[in-house]
Each structure stands twice: as structure tokens, then as C-alpha cells.
C-alpha positions as a Markdown table, in Angstrom:
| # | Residue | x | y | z |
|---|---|---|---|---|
| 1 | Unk | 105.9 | 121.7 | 122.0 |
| 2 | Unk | 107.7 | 118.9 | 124.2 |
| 3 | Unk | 108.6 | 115.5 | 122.9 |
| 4 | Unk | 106.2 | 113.0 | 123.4 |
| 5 | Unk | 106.7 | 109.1 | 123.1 |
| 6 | Unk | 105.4 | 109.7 | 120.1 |
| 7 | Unk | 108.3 | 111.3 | 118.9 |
| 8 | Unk | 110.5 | 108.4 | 119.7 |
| 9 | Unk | 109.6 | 105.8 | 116.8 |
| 10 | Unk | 110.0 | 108.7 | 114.4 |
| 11 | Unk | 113.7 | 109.7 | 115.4 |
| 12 | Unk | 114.5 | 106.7 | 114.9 |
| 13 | Unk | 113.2 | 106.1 | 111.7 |
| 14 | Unk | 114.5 | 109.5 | 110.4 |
| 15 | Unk | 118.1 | 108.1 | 112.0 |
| 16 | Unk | 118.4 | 105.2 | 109.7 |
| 17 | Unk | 116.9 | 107.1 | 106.6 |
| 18 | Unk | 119.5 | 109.5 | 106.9 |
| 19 | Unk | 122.3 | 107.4 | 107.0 |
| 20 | Unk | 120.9 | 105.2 | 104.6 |
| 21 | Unk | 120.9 | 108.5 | 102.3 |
| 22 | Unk | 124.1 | 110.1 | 103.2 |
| 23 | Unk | 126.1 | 106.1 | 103.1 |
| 24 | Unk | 124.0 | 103.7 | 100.9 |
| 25 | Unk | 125.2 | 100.3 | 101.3 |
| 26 | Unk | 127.1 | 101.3 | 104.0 |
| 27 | Unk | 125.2 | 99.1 | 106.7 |
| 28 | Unk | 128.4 | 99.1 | 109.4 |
| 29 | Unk | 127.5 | 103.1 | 109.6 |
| 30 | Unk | 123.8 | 103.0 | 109.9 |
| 31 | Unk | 124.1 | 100.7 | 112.6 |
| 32 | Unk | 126.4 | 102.9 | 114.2 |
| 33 | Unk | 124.1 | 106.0 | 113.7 |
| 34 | Unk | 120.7 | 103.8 | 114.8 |
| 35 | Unk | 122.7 | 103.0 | 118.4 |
| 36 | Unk | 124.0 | 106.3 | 118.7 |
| 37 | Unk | 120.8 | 107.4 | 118.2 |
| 38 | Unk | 118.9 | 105.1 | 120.4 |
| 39 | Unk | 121.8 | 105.8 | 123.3 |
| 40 | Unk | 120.8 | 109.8 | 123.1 |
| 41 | Unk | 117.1 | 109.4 | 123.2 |
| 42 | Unk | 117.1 | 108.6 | 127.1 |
| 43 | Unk | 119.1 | 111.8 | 127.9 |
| 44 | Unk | 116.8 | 114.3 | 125.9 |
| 45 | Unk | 115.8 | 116.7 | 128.6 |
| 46 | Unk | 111.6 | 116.3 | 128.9 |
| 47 | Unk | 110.9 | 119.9 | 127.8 |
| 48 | Unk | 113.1 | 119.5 | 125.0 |
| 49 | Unk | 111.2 | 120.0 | 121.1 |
| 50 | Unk | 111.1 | 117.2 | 118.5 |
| 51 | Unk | 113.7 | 119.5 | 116.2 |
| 52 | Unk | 116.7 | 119.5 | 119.3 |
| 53 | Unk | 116.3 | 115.5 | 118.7 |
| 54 | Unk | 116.9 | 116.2 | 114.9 |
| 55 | Unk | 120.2 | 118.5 | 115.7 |
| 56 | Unk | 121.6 | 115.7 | 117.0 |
| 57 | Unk | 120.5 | 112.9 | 114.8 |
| 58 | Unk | 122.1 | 114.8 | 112.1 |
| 59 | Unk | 125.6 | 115.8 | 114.2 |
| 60 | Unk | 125.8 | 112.2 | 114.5 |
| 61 | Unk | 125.6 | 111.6 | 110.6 |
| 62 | Unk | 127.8 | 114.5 | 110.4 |
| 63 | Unk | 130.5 | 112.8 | 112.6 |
| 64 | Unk | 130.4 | 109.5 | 111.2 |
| 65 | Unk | 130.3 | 110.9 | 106.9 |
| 66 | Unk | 132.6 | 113.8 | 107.9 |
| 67 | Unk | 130.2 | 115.3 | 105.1 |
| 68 | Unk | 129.2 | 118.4 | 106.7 |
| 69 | Unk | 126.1 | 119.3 | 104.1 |
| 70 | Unk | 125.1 | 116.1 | 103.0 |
| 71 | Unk | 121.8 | 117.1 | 101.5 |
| 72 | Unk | 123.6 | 119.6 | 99.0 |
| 73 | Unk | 123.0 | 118.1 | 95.9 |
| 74 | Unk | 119.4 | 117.0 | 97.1 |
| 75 | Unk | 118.5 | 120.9 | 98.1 |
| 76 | Unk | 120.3 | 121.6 | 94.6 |
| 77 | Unk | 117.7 | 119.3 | 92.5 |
| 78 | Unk | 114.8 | 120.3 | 94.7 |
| 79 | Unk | 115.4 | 123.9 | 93.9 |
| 80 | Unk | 115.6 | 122.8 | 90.1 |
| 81 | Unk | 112.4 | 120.8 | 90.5 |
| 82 | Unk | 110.8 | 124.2 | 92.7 |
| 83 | Unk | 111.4 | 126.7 | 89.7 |
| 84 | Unk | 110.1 | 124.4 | 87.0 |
| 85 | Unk | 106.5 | 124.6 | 88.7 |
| 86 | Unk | 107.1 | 128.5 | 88.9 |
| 87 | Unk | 105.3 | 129.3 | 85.8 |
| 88 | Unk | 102.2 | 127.0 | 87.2 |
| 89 | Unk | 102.0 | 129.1 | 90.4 |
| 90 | Unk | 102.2 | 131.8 | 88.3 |
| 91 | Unk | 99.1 | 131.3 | 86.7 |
| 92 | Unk | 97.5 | 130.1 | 89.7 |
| 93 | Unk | 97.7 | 132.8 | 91.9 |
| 94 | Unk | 96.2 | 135.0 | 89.0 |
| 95 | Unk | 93.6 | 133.3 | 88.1 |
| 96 | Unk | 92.5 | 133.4 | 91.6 |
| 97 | Unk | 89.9 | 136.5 | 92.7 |
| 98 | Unk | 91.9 | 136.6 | 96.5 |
| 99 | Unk | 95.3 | 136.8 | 95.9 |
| 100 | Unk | 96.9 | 136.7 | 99.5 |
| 101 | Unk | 94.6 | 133.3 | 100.0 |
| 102 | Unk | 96.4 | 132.1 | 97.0 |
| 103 | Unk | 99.5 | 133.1 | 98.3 |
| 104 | Unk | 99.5 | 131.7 | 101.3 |
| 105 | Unk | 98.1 | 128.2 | 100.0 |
| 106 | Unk | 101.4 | 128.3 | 97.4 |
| 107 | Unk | 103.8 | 128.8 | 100.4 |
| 108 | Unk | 101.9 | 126.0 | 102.8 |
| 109 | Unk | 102.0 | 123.3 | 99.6 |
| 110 | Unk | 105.8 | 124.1 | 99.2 |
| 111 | Unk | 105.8 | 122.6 | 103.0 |
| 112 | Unk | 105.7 | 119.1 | 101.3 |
| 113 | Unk | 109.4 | 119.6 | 100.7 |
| 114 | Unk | 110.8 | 118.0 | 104.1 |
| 115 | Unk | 113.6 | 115.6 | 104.3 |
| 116 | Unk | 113.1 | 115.1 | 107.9 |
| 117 | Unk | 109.3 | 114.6 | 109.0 |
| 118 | Unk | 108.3 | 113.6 | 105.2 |
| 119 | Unk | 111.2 | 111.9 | 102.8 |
| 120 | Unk | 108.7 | 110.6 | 100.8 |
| 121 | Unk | 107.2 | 114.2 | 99.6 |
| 122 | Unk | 105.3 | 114.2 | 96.4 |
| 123 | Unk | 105.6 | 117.5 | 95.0 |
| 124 | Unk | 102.8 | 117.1 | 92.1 |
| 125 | Unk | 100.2 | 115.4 | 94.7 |
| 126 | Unk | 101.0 | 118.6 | 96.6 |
| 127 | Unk | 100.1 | 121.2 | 93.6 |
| 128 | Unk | 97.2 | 119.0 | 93.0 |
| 129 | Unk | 96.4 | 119.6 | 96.6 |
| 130 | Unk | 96.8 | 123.3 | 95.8 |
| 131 | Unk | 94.5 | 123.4 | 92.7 |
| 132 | Unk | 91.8 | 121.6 | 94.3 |
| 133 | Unk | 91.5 | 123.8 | 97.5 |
| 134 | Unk | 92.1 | 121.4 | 100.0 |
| 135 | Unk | 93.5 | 123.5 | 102.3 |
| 136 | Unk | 92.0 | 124.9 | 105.9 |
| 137 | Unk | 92.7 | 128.7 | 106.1 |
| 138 | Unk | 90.2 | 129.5 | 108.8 |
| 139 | Unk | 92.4 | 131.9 | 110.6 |
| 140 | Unk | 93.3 | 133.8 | 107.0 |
| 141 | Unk | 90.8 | 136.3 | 108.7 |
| 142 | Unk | 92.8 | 137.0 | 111.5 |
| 143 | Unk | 96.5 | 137.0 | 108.9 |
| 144 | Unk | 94.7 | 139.6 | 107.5 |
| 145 | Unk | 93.9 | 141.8 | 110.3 |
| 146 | Unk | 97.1 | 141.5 | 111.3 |
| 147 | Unk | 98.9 | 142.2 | 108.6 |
| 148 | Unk | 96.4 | 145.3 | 108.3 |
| 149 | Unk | 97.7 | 146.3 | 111.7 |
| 150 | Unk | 101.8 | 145.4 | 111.1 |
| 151 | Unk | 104.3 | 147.8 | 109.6 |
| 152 | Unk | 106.8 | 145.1 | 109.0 |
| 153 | Unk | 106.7 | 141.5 | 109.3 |
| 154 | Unk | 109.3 | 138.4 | 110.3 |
| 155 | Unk | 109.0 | 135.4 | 108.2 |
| 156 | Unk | 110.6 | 132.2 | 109.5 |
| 157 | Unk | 111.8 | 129.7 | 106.5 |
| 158 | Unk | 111.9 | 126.1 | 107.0 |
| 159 | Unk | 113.0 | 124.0 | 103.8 |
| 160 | Unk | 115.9 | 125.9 | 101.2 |
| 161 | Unk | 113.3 | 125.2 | 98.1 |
| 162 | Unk | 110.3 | 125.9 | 99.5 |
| 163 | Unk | 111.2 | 129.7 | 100.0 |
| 164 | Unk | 110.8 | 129.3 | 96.3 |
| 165 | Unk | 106.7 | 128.7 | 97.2 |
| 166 | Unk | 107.3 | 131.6 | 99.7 |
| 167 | Unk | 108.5 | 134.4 | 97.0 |
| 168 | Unk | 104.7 | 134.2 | 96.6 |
| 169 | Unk | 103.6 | 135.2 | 100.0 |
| 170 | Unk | 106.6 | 137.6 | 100.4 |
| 171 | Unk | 105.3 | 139.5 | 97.3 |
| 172 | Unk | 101.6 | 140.1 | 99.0 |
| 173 | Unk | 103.5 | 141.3 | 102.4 |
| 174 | Unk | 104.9 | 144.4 | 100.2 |
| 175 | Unk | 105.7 | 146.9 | 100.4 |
| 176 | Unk | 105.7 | 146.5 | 104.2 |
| 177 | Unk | 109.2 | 145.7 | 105.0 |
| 178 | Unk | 109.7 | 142.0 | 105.0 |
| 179 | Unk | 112.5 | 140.0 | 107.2 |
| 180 | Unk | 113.6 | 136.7 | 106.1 |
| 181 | Unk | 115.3 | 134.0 | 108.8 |
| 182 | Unk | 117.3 | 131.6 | 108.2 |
| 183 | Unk | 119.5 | 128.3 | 109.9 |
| 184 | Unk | 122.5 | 129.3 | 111.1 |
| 185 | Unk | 124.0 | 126.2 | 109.8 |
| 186 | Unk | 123.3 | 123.3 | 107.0 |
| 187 | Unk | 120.6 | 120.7 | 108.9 |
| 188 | Unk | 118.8 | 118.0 | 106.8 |
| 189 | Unk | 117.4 | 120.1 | 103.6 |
| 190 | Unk | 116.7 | 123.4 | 105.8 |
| 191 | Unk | 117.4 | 127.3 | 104.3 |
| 192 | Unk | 120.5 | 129.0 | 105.1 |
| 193 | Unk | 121.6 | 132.4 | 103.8 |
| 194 | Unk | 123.6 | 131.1 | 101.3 |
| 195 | Unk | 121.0 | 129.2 | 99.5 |
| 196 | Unk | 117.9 | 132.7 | 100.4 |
| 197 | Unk | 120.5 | 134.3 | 98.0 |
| 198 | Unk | 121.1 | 131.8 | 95.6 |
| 199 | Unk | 117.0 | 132.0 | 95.5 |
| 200 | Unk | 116.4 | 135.4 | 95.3 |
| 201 | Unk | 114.8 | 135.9 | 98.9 |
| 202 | Unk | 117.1 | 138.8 | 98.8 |
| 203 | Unk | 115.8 | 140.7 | 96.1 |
| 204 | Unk | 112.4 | 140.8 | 98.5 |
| 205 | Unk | 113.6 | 140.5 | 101.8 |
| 206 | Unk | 116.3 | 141.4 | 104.8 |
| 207 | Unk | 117.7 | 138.1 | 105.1 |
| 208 | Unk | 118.5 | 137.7 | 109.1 |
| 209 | Unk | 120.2 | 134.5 | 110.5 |
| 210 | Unk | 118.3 | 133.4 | 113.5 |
| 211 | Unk | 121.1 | 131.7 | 115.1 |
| 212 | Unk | 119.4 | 128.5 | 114.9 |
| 213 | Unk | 121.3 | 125.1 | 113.7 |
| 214 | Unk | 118.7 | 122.9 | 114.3 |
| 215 | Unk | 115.6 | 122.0 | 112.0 |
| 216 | Unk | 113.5 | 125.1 | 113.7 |
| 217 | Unk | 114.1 | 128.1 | 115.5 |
| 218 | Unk | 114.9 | 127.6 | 119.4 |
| 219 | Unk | 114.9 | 131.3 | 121.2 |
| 220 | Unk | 116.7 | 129.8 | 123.9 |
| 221 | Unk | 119.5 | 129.6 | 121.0 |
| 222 | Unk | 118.3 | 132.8 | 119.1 |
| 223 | Unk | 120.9 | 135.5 | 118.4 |
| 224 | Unk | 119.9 | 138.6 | 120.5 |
| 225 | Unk | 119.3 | 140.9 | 117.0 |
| 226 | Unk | 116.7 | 137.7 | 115.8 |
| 227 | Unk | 115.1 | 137.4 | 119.4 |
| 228 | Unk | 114.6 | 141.4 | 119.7 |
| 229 | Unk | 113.5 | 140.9 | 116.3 |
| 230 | Unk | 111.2 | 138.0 | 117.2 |
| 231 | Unk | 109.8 | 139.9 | 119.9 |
| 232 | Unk | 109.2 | 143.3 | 118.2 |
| 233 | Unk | 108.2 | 142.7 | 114.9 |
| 234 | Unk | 104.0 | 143.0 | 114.9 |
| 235 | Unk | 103.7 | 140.3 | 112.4 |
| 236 | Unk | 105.5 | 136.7 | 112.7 |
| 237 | Unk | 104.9 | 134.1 | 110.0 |
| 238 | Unk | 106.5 | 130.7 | 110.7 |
| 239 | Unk | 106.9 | 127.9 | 107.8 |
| 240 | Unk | 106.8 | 124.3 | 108.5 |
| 241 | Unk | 106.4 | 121.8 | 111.1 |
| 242 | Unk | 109.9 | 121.9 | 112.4 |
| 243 | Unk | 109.4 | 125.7 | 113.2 |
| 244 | Unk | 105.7 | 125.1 | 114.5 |
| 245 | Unk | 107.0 | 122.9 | 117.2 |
| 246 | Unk | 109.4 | 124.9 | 118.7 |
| 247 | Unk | 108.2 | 128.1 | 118.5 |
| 248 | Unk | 103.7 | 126.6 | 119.1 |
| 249 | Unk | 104.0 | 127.8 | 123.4 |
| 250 | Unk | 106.5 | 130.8 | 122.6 |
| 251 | Unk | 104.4 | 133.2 | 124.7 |
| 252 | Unk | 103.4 | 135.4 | 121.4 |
| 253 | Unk | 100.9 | 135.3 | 118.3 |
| 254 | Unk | 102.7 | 133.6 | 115.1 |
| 255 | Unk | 101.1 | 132.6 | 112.0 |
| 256 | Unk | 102.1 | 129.1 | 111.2 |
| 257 | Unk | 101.8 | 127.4 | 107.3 |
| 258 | Unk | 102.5 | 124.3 | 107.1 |
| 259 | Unk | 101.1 | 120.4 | 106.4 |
| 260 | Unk | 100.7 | 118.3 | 109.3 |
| 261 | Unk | 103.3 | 115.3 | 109.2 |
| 262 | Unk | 102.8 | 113.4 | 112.4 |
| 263 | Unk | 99.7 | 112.4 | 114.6 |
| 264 | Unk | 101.5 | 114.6 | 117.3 |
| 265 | Unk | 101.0 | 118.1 | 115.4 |
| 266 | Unk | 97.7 | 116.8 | 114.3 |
| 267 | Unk | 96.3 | 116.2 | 118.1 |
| 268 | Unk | 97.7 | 119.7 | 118.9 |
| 269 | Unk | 96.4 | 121.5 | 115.7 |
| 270 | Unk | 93.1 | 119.8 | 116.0 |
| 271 | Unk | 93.8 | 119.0 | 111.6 |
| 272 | Unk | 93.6 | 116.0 | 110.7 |
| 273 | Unk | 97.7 | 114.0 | 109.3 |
| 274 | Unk | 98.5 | 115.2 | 106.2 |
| 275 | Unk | 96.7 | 118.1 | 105.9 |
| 276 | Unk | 97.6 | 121.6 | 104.9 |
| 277 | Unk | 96.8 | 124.4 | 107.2 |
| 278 | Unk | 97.4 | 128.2 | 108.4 |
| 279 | Unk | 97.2 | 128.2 | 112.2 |
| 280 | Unk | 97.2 | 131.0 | 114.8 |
| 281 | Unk | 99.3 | 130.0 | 117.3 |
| 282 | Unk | 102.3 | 130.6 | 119.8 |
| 283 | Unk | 100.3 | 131.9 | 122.9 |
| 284 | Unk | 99.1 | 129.6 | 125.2 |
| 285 | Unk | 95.2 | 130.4 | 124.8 |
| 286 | Unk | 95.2 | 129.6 | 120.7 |
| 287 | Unk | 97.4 | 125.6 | 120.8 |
| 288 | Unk | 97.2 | 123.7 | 123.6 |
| 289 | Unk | 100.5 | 122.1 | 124.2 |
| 290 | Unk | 100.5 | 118.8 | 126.2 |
């Protein structure tokens, strides 16, 4: 997916949140972020994705904190606030008669957990949103015939407590071996392998570093073990809206999960904003990309 004016209003926006996170109060810096910012936009090359904008939003706030994770202690409390609903998804997914569709609609609710696209997130609103079944899984059909098909499967993770949601998913995709990708580096509130451990992801999974430091997965950046991996493995399930936009014309079939946060992914998905979805995509024929 290329940037589209759209885009534009929201990088700057996510800019000044940032700093406004990482140095409250601190108005001299956010000024300084919001016109570095503003001075990079015109140089983004056209078929760049909306995440290569976020890598350097946030290398900026890195520069200018010298705080090279500042989310830490806002993953660390998100994880916290993750586990507590654990024993609720618990009891959710068994009470349900189709477990995988539960599944799946606990990993696409932990989506709400975005620092970038959605700082706002209301985690209960979300498991509301779960319990009431407002979700649209009209390609489940086709996740199921392909994991029918696949002998192993790739997920993609997007935000560090949201794998939390994931464990879920992970557990119907056994005893198929399961891979687990990661960031490369810290970026906004994104998964690393550091915090997949922390998690347990391990315990499940192959944990694989995709080689990626910005808020999705760019092959272009890919390590050659995740791109062979990308390419090979039958089944690829990508979380989020940072990974959907990157990886949405990649040339292959990918399962994505995740809630729509902008009018951008909406007009693509054909979902209306805010809503939660499963979507075949990543060849050309199944998302149109503008």
C-alpha cells in the first residue's frame, strides 16, 4: 500500500502525540519533532508505505529524547492490563461451539492496542466488541482451507501485548509448527523478541526476527532467513494495520486480522473505520491497492 495524502494529516498528528508522550511539557522539543517531521514528508519516495513514515517519525523522537525505547514502561502496563483479561478470554473461547472463529476474533480485538494509528485504544469497548460478535470474518472459510492445506504457518506480530490476544490463535494452529516474527528493533509499542519471551510466545512458537525496525514488515528490508521464510511457508497470518499496509500488494496470499484505523485501509478493505476484520489479501486480484 503507497502513501496517500491521506496519510499526511495523520503523521503529523502521530508526530506531536509522540513527543508530547515521550517529553510532556516539553513544548521546545515537540516543535522541533513537528518541523522535522513536516521537513521529511516531501522527500518520502511515492511508493513508500505509511509504516516507512512512522520509522522515521519515531528516529526523530529517538534523536531528540536520546531514549531509545520510549514506550517501555507503556508496553510493560499494557501487558499487565493484557493478562488480567486472560481468564475472560478464557472463558470466551470455550463457551463458544467454533473455536478457531473465536480464536481468531480474540487475536483481531487485541489489535485495539496501537500506539501509532490508535492512542486512544479502549481495551474494554474492544472485549465488548468481542462478546457481541461484531466482527466480519467472511474469509474464515478460506483461513480454514488453508490451514487444512499448510504444514506449518508464519504469523506476523504487530503490538508487544497483543500477542497476548494471539496465544489464542497460536494454540488452534497446533500442532502444525507455528513461526512467530518479530521487529528487529523497539518502534512505538511494537513486539520484539525480548518482550515474545517475556510473553511466552516461545513456549508455542519459533520466534524469527523479520529484520524489520519499522511499525510493519518491509521485504525489501527482510532478513534473507524471514523473506525465504515469507515466501515458503504455505500459511502467512499477518496482525495489524501497520503489517496490512506493507505487506496488502506483496505478490502472495496472507491472512490479515486486524481493526481498521484510518479511512485509507477502510477504502481498500472495503470495511467500514473502526471495524474489526479477517481479510484475504496480499495478491493483487483479492485488495486493490490505489
Amino acid at each position: 500500500m503507497r502513501t496517500q495524502l491521506d496519510c499526511i494529516p495523520c503523521f503529523t498528528r502521530q508526530a506531536l502525540e509522540a513527543a508530547r508522550h515521550v517529553a510532556p511539557g516539553d513544548e521546545a522539543l515537540h516543535r522541533r519533532v513537528l518541523d522535522r517531521t513536516c521537513a521529511a514528508i516531501p522527500a518520502l519516495p511515492d511508493d513508500a508505505s505509511p509504516p516507512v513514515m512512522g520509522e522515521i517519525i519515531h528516529g526523530i523522537i529517538r534523536e531528540e529524547t536520546g531514549v531509545d525505547d520510549p514506550y517501555a514502561e507503556v508496553k510493560r502496563e499494557n501487558i499487565r492490563r493484557a493478562r488480567a483479561l486472560v481468564p475472560r478470554l478464557e472463558r470466551f473461547v470455550a463457551e463458544c461451539r467454533d473455536r478457531l472463529e473465536a480464536a481468531v476474533r480474540v487475536a483481531i480485538a487485541g489489535n485495539a492496542i496501537d500506539l501509532g494509528a490508535n492512542p486512544d485504544f479502549d481495551l474494554e469497548e474492544e472485549m465488548r466488541r468481542l462478546e457481541g460478535q461484531a466482527a466480519d470474518l467472511s474469509d474464515l472459510p478460506s483461513l480454514r482451507r488453508a490451514m487444512d492445506q499448510a504444514d506449518r504457518v508464519l504469523c506476523i506480530g504487530d503490538n508487544t501485548a497483543e500477542a497476548i490476544f494471539d496465544q489464542f490463535l497460536i494454540r488452534e494452529l497446533l500442532p502444525r509448527p507455528v513461526l512467530f516474527a518479530v521487529r528487529s528493533r523497539p518502534i512505538i509499542n511494537d513486539i520484539t523478541e525480548a518482550e515474545a519471551r517475556e510473553i511466552g510466545i516461545d513456549r508455542m512458537a519459533t520466534i524469527v526476527d523479520s529484520g524489520s525496525p519499522l511499525p510493519g514488515t518491509d521485504l525489501s528490508r527482510a532478513t534473507p532467513e524471514f523473506r525465504r521464510l515469507f515466501d515458503e511457508t504455505p500459511l502467512v497470518i499477518a496482525k495489524g494495520q501497520g503489517n496490512f499496509e506493507t505487506l496488502s500488494d506483496c505478490g502472495r496470499t496472507v491472512f490479515f486480522l486486524l481493526k481498521v484505523k484510518c479511512p485509507v485501509v477502510a477504502r481498500l478493505t472495503g470495511r467500514p473505520e473502526g471495524s474489526p476484520v479477517l481479510v484475504q489479501g496480499g495478491s493483487r486480484d483479492r485488495v486493490t491497492v490505489a
